[in-house]
N, C-alpha and C positions, 0 to 999 in steps of 0.2 A: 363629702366630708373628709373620706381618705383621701385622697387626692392635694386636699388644702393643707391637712396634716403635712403632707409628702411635701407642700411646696418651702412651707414653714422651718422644717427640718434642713433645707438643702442652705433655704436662705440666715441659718444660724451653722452653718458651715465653715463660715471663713472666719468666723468670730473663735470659732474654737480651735481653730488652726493660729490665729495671732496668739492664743492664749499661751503659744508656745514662748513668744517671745518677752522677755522679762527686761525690763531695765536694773541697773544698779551701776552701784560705785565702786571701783576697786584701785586703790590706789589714786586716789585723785582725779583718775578717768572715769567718766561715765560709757558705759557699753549695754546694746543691748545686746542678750545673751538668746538664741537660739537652743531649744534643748532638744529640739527634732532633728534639726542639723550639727547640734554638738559644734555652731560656730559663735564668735563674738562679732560687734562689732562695733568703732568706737562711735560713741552718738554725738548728736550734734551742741555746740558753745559750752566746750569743756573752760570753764574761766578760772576752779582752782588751780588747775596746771600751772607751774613755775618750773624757769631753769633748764634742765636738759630733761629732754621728755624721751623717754626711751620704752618706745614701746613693746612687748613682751607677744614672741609670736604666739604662747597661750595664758588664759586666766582661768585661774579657778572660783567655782560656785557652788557652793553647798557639797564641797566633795567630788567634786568633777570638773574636767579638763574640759576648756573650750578654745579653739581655734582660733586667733584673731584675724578676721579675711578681707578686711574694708574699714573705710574711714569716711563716714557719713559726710553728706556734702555739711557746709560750714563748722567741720568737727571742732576748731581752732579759730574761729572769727573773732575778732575783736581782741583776743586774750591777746596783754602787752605784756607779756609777762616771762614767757618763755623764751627762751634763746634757741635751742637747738629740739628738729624733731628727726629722730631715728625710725625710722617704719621697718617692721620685719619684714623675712622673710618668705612671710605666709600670706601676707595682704595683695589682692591682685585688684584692688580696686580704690583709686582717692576721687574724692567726689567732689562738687563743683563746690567753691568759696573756700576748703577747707582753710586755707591760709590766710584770708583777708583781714586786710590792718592790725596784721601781728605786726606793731611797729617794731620791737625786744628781737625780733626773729631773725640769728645769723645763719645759721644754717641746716640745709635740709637734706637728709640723706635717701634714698629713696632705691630698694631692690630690686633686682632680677625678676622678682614675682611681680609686680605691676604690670598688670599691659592694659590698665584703662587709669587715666590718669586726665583728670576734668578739673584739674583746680588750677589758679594761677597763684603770683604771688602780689597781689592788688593791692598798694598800700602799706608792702613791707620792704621800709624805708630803711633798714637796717642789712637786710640780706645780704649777704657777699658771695655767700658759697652753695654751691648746689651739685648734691653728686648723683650723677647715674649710674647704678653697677654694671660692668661693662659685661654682664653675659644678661642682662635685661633685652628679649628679642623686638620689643616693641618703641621703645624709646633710651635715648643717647643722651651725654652731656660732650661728645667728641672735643677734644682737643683743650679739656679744661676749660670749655668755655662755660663754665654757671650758669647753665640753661637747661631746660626739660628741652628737646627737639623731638620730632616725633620719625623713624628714621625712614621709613618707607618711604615717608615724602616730601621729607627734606625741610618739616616744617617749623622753627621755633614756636615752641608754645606757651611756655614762660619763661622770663629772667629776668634779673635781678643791676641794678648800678651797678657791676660790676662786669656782666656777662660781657665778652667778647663774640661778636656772630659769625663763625667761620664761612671761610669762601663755601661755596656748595649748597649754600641753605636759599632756597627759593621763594619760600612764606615765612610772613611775619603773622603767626596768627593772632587771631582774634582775643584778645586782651592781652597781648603778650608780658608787656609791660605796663599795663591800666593804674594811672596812679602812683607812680614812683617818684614822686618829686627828688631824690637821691639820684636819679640817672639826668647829669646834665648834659653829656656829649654819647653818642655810640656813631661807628664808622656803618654803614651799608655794607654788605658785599656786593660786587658787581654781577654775581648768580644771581641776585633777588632780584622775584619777575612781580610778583604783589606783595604789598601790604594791608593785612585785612581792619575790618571795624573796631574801631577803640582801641587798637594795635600800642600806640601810644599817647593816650591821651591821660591826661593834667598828669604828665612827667616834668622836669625842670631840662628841657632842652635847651640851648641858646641856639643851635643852628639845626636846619631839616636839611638834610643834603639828601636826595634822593638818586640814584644809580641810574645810569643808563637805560638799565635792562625791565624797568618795573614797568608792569602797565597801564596799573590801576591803585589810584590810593582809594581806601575804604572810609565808610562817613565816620568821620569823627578820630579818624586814623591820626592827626599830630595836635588834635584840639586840645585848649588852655595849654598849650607851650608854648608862654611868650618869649620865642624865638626872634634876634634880630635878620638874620640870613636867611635866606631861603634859596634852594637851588632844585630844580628842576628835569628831570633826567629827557634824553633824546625820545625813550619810546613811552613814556606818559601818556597813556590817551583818553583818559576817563579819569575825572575826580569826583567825587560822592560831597554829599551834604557834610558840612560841618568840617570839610576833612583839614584846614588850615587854620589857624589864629592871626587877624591880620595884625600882628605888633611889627613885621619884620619891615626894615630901615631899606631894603633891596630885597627883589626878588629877582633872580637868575634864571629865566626859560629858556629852556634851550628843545623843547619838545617839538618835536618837526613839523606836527601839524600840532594846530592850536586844540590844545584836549576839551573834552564835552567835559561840561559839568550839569551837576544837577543844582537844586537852589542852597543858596546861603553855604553857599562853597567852603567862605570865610566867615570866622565866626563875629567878627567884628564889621563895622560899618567901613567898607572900602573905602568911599569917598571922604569919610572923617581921619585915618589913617594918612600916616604923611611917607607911608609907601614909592620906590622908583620900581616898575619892573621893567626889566631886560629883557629883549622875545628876539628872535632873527630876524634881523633885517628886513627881509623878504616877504613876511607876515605881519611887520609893521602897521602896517593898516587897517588888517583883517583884527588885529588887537584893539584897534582903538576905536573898531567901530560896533564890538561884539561883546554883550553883556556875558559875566560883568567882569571882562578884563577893563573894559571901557571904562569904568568908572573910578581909573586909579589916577589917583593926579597927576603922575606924573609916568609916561609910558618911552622908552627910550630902543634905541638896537644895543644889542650886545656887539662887545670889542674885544680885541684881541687883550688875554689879560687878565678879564674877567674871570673871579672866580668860575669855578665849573665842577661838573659832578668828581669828574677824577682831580680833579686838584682845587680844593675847596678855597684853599688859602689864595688861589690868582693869581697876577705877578708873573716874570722870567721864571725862567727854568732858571735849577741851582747856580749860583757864577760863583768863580775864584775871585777874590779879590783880599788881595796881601796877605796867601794865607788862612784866610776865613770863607766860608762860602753863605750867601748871600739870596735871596732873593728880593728883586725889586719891583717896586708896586708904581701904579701908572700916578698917583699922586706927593711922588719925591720921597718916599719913605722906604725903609727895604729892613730887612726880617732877618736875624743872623739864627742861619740854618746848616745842615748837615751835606758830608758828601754822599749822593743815593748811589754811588759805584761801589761803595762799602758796604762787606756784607755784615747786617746786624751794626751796623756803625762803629766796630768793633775799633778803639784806637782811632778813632776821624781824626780827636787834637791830643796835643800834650803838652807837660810843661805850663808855662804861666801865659794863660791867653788875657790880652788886653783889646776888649772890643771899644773901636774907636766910635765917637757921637754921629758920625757921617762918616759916608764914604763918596768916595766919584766913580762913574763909570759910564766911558763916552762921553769926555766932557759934561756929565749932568750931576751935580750933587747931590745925596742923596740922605736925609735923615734915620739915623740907625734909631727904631722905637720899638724894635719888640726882640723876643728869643725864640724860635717856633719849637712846638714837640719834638721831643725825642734829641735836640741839637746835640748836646753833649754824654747822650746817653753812652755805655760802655767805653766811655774815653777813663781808662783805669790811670794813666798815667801823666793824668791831667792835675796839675798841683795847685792851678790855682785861674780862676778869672774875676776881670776887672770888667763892670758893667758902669758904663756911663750912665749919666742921670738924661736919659735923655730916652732910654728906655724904659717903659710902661705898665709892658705886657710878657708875662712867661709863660709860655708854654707847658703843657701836662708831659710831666715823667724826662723836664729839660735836661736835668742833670743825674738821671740817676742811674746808677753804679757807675756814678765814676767820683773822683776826687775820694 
């Protein structure tokens, strides 16, 4: 009988240990409060929250100081309401979803004290800005790029439409970007060796340019981004389930050997798709006889031209021509672009540029239909241009700081 007493007692043990932990509301927050630990912490679908959320490295309860040290996974889910969240100094812990489809949510500040940090920003389609303090030993935002990175190993772990991915980052991790239909373009760096599961999926990508250097795309890694482009990098040699949406108009391989996939590669019906893909020459065959490359309508070699991982847009190297520089595309049309021997494009043009409808070069004429990025970026002393109708397409950040 003592014995069962003894087990009774051990097994109402941890019930009297929780009873340490209290919930409540202080300021619009809900936390639960520790009073063994004398810590807080904030609990999970805070949805009065509004505005700038600034959270207080301690609260008070019945008279006494508590710690704030964590931020419960989904602390902020859903809430569309808040614009900015500030995490103290004393928090060493954000938990997994805290962010997710905070649409309202511009930006997120996050300390030195963090060194486990498990949430993305899934569905905040508003974010621009994200800082990391720079004496945080465990994760970086390096070079103003709007990203959590994690720095030991080089890994992006979340960001935002706006992040820029610095050279040196080798993973794109697992949700990095999950859901941001606000991110319609991001460059690759040529360091990145993988991209992992759900990395990018149902973002608003137009194009998947994948680097050289990657090996492995993960399942589901660029799904529902109906992307028209797709490019391919040389050391690809594994694709996972799910990991493309086949909307894209061209697909560019350029992958030395033909990469292993698993099933349903692509999330759409191959052979329904009015897909071209491009593969080298050489392996020509081995494409079209091997599911399921094989079952794209139309399978062709790549040419010289062709877009490609390091230069997406295709086409000649930059040309002079009367003054303006130029790239030309293998179907008569050509791109009024920048000079790349300038640094920062700093001054390229000045004065009043008038881009003409065409141009010729080597006797071939040639349709002027677009502006590529960055063309007249830092051209300060540029007073004025004249854009014939015969162009289409402008480029991201064509004109700016200048004029």
């Amino acid at each position: 009988m003592k014995k069962k007493l003894l087990a009774m007692a051990l097994l109402l043990l941890p019930v009297v240990a929780s009873a340490s932990e209290i919930e409540t509301v202080i300021d619009n927050l809900k936390y639960v409060i520790n009073t063994d630990e004398k810590t807080a912490v904030v609990d999970q679908y805070n949805q009065d929250a509004s505005g700038k959320v600034v959270i207080p490295e301690t609260v008070e309860y019945e008279g006494e100081a508590y710690t704030v040290v964590a931020l419960k996974e989904h602390a902020f889910t859903g809430n569309k309401n808040i614009t900015l969240v500030d995490i103290p100094n004393t928090v060493t812990k954000v938990g997994y979803g805290v962010f997710d489809d905070c649409t309202g949510l511009l930006q997120v500040n996050i300390p030195a004290s963090v060194t486990s940090f498990g949430s993305d920003f899934a569905g905040c389609v508003s974010l621009s800005t994200v800082n990391v303090d720079r004496g945080n030993p465990v994760y970086d935002s390096r070079n103003n790029c709007n990203a959590v990175i994690e720095t030991a190993t080089n890994t992006l772990i979340a960001g935002c439409y706006t992040t820029i991915i610095p050279e040196g980052i080798t993973t794109i991790g697992e949700r990095a970007f999950y859901n941001n239909t606000s991110l319609t373009s991001i460059k690759l760096p040529e360091s990145l060796v993988s991209i992992e599961e759900n990395a990018f999926y149902s973002c608003g990508l137009t194009e998947v340019v994948i680097p050289d250097n990657v090996e492995v795309l993960g399942m589901s890694a660029f799904n529902r981004n109906y992307a028209t482009l797709g490019i391919i990098g040389r050391k690809v040699s594994k694709i996972r389930s799910f990991a493309l949406t086949c909307t894209f108009s061209d697909i560019y391989c350029y992958a030395e050997t033909m990469p292993e996939t698993e099933d349903y590669v692509f999330y759409y019906d191959i052979a329904k798709c009015q897909t071209v893909l491009h593969v080298p020459e050489a392996l020509l065959d081995q494409y079209k006889t091997t599911a399921p490359w094989k079952d794209f309508p139309t399978i062709v070699a790549l040419k010289d031209g062709d877009p490609s991982p390091t230069d997406p847009v295709g086409g000649s190297d930059e040309l002079e021509i009367d003054g303006l520089y130029y790239k030309l595309f293998n179907n008569n049309t050509a791109m009024v672009t920048y000079n790349p021997s300038v640094p920062n494009n700093e001054g390229c043009y000045t004065g009043d540029v008038v881009i003409p409808a065409s141009v010729t070069y080597e006797g071939v004429d040639y349709d002027v239909t677009s502006i590529g990025d960055y063309t007249f970026q830092n051209s300060h002393d540029l007073t004025s241009v004249t854009i014939p109708e015969s162009v289409t397409s402008i480029g991201e950040c064509a004109f700016q700081l200048s004029i």
